[in-house]
C-alpha positions as CSV (number, residue, x, y, z in Angstrom):
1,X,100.0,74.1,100.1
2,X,102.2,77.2,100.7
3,X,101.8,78.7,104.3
4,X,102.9,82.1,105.6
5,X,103.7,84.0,108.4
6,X,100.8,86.6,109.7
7,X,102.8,89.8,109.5
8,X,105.3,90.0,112.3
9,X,103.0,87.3,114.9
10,X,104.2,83.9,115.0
11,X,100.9,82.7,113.2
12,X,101.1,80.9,110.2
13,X,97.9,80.4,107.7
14,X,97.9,77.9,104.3
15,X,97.5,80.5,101.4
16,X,93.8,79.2,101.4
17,X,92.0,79.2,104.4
18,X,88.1,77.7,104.9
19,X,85.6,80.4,105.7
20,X,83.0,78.5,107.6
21,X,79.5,81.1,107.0
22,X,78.4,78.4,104.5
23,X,78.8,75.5,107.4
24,X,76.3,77.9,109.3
25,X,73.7,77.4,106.9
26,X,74.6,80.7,105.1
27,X,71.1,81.3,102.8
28,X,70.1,77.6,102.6
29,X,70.8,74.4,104.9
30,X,73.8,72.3,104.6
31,X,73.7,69.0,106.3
32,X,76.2,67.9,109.0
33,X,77.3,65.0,106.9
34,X,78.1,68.2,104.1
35,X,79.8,70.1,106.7
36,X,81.7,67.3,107.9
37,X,82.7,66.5,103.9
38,X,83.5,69.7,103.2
39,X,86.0,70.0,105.9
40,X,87.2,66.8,105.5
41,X,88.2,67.8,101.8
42,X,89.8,71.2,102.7
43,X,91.8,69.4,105.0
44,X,93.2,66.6,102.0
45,X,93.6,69.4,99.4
46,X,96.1,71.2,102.3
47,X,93.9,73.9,104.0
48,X,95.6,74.3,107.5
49,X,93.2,77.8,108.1
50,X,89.7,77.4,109.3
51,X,87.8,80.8,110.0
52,X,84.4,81.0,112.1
53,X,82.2,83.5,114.0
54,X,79.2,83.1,116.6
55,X,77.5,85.7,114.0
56,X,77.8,82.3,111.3
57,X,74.5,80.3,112.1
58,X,74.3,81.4,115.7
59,X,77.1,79.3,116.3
60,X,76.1,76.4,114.3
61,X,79.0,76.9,112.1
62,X,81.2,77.1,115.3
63,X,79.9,73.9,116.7
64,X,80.4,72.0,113.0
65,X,83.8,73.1,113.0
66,X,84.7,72.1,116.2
67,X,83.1,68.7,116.1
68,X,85.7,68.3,112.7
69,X,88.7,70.0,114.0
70,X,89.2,67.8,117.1
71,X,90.0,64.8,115.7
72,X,93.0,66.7,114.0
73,X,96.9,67.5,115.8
74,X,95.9,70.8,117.2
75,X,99.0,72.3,116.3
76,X,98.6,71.4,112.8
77,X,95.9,73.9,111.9
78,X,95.0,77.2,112.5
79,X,91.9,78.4,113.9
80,X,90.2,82.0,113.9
81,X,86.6,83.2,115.5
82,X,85.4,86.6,115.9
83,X,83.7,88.8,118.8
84,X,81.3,91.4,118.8
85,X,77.9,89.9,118.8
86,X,77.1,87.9,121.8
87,X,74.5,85.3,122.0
88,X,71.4,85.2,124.1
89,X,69.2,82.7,124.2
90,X,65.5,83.5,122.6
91,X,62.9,81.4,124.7
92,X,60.0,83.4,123.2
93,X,61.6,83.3,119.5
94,X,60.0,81.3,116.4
95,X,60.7,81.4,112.5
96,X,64.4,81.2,110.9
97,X,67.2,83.5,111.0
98,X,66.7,84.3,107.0
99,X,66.6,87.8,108.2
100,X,70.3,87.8,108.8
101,X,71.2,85.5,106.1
102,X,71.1,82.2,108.2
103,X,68.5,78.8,107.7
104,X,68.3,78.2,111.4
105,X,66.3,78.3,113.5
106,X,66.0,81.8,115.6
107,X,66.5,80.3,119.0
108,X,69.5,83.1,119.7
109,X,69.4,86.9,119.4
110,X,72.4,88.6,118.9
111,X,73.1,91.6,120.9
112,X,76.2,93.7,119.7
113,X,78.9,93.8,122.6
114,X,82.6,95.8,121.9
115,X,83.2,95.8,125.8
116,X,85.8,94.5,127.6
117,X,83.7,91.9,129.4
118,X,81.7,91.0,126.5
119,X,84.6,90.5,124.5
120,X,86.0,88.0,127.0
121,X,83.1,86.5,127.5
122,X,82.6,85.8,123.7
123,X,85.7,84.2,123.7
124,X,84.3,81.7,126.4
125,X,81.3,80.8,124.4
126,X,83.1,80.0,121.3
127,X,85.9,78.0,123.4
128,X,83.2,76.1,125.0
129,X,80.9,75.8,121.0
130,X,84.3,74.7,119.4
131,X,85.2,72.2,122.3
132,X,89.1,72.9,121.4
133,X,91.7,74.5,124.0
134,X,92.6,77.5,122.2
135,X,91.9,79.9,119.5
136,X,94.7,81.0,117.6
137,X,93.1,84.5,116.0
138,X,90.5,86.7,117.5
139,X,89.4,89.3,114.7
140,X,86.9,92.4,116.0
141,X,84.1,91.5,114.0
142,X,82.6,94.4,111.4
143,X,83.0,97.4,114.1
144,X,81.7,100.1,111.4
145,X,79.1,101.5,114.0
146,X,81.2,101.3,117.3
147,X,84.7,101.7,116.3
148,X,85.2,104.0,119.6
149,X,84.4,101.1,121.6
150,X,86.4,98.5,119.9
151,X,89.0,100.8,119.9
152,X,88.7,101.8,123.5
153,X,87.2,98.7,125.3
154,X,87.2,95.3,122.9
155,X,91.0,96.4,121.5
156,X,92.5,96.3,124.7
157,X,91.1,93.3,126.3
158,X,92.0,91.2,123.0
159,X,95.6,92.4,123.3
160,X,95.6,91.6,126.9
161,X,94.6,88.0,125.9
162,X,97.2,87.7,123.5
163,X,99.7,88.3,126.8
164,X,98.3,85.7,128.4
165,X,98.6,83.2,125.9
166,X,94.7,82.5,125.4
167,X,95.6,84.3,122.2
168,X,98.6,83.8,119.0
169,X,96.7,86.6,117.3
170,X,94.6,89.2,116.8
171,X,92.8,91.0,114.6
172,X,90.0,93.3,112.7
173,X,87.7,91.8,110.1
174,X,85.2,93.8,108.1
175,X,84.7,95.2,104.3
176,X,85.7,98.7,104.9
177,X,88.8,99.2,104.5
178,X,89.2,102.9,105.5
179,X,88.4,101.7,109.3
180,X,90.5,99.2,108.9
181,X,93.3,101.7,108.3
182,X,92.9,103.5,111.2
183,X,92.4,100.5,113.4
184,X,96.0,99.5,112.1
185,X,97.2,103.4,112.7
186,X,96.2,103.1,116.4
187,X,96.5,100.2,117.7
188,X,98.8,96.6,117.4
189,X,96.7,94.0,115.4
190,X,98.5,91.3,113.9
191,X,96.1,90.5,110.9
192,X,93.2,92.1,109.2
193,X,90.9,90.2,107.2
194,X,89.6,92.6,104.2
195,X,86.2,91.3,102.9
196,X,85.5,92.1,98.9
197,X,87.8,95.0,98.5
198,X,90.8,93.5,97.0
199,X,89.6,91.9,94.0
200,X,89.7,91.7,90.1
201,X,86.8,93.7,90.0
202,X,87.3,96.3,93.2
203,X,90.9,97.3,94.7
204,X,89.6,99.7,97.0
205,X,91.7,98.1,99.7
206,X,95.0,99.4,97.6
207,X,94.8,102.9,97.9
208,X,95.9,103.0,102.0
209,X,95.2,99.4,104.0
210,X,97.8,97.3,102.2
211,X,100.3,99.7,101.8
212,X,100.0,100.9,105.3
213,X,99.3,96.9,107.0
214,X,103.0,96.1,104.8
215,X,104.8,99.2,106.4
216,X,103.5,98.4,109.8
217,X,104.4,94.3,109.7
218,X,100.1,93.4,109.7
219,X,99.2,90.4,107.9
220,X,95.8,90.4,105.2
221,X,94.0,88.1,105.0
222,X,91.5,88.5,101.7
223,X,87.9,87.8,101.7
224,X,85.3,87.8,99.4
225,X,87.5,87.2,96.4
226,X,84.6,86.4,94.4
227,X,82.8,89.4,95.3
228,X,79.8,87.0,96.2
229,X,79.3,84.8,93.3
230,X,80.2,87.5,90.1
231,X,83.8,86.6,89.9
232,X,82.5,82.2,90.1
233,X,80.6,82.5,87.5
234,X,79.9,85.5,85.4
235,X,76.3,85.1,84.1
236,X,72.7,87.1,83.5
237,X,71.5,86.6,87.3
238,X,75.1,86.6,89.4
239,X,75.3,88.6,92.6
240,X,77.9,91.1,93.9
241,X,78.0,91.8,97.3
242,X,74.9,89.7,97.7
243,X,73.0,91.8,95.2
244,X,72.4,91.4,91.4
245,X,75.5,92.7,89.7
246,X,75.0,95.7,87.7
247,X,75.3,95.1,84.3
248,X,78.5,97.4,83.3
249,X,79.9,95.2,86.0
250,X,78.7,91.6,84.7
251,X,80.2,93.1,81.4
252,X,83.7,93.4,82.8
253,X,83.4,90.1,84.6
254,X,82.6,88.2,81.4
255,X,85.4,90.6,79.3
256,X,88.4,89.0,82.4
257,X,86.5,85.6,81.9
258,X,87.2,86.1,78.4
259,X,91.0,87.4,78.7
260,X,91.8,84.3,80.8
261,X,90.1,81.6,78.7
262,X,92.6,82.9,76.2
263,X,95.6,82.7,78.9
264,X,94.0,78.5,79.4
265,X,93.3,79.8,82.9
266,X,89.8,79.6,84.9
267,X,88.3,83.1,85.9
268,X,88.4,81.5,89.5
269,X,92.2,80.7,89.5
270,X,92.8,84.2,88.4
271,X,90.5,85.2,91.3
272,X,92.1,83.4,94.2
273,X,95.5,84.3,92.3
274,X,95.4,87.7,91.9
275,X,95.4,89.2,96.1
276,X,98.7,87.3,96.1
277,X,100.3,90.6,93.8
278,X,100.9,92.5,96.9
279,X,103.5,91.7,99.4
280,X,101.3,92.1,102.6
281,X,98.5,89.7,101.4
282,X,99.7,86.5,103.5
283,X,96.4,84.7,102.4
284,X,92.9,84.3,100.7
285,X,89.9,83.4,102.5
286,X,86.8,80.9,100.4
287,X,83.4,80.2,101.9
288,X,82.9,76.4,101.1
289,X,80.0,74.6,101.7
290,X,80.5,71.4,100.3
291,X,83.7,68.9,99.2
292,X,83.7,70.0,96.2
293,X,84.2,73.5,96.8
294,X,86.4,73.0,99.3
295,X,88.5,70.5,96.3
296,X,88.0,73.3,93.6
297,X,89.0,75.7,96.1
298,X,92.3,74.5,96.7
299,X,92.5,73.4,92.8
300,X,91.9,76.8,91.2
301,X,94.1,78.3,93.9
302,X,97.5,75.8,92.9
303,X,96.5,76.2,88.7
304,X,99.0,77.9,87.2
305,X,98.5,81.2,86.1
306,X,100.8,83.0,83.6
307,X,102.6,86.8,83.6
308,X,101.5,87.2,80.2
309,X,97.2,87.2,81.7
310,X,98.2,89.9,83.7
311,X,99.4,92.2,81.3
312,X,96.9,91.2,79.4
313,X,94.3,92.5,82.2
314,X,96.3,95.5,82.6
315,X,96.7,96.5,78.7
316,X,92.8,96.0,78.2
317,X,92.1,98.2,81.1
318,X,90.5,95.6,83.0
319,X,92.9,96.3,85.8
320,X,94.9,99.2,86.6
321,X,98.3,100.1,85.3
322,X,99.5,100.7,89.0
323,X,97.9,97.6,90.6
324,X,100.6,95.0,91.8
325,X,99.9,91.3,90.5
326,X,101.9,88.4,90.9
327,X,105.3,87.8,89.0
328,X,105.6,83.8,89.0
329,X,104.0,81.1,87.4
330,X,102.8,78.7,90.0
């Protein structure tokens, strides 16, 4: 699988990378044989990118990960984690974490934390959860209500990380893309991971972040290509952004479903395919859950997909004239 360079860091991502929510019991259990399988088969189909937070099953998805990832040449795989909520133990707690979209068990609260302190102390918890020497991106982890203090306190204490080598990267990860934007304006971040707003069905992210994060040498990193299940599978009942898609919405996903039957190419290649338009996208980020997500994952993302679809897209108005998509056929 291709790899590229994270803007101008010396960090290097496979074009797919593994977001590990669904490890952390994201909605409904997965079993650690599961995790381990679906790991285990990112790693055959090429993913050298594994993506985790503390937030992610209150750190169950960090602990899975780990437990995988050490058996494997350290410097043959990449490895991001997140800060911003900290984890303290709930003696008095009872019931699941549902509430924040997790099937554990709620023995952790999560306290949000943008300080210096708390940002390096997050970094120790997840060191010591993974049980691996280093983490090789730190992303600030969806600032939207403290931006002043990630920008003031958590910003600073990452970049002094980086200096001392605890750090190859870091980073801002969120679904707004307007912060992210002036995160990038004001400080040095080597990478931003941009959640559901550079898809088929929203390029929100195009109007200033991508431009911008390719004039100022910032990696992307894309999440959320599926915009949560709509661009998968297109059908009566399919969310977007974790919510029942509209209908004039499911309408367009089925009309691009349609378009690319025609092309031979699965809605989900186009999907994974289409971030990969704009010269500052250096990857695409997949929840997987299972092996064979992890195997279509990697499948959809190498199936060739034609110039002719794109045009197609654009002449049907099912993607802007202006919009940048990619020239070859893979």
């Amino acid at each position: 699988m291709r790899q590229n360079i994270l803007g101008s860091s010396t960090v290097r991502v496979s074009e797919l990378a593994f977001g590990a929510a669904g490890i952390g019991n994201l909605f409904t259990p997965v079993s650690d044989p599961d995790a381990a399988l679906a790991i285990e088969a990112a790693w055959e189909s090429g993913v050298r990118y594994f993506d985790t937070a503390p937030h992610y099953g209150l750190g169950l998805s960090e602990h899975r990960l780990g437990e995988a990832l050490r058996a494997r040449p350290r410097d043959e795989y990449v490895l991001s984690t997140k800060v911003g909520r900290i984890l303290e133990p709930a003696p008095q707690a009872s019931g699941d974490d549902l509430a924040n979209g997790f099937a554990v068990p709620a023995c952790y609260r999560r306290r949000w934390d943008f300080s210096a302190a708390g940002v390096r102390h997050s970094i120790e918890e997840s060191l010591n959860r993974l049980g691996l020497d280093r983490i090789d991106i730190a992303y600030l982890h969806d600032p939207d209500d403290h931006a002043d203090q990630a920008l003031a306190e958590a910003y600073p204490e990452l970049a002094r990380l980086r200096a001392e080598g605890v750090l190859g990267a870091i980073g801002v990860g969120m679904n707004q893309p307007d912060l992210l934007a002036r995160l990038i304006r004001e400080t040095d971040v080597d990478v931003v991971l941009l959640a559901g707003r550079y898809s088929l069905l929203d390029q929100r992210g195009l109007a200033e972040l991508l431009p911008l994060a390719a004039e100022r040498g910032v990696g992307v990193v894309v999440g959320g290509v599926f915009n949560s299940g709509l661009l998968a599978d297109p059908k009566p009942g399919a969310t977007f952004d974790y919510t029942a898609a509209p209908a004039e919405l499911l309408a367009r996903a089925l009309e691009l479903k349609a378009v690319c039957e025609r092309h031979g190419v699965p809605l989900r290649a186009a999907a994974l395919r289409f971030p990969f338009g704009h010269p500052a996208v250096a990857g695409v980020l997949v929840g997987m859950r299972s092996a064979a997500e992890a195997t279509d994952g990697a499948a959809m993302l190498l199936h060739p997909v034609p110039v002719a679809l794109w045009g197609e897209l654009k002449e049907r108005g099912l993607i802007p004239p202006e919009v940048p998509t990619p020239e070859e056929v893979r």
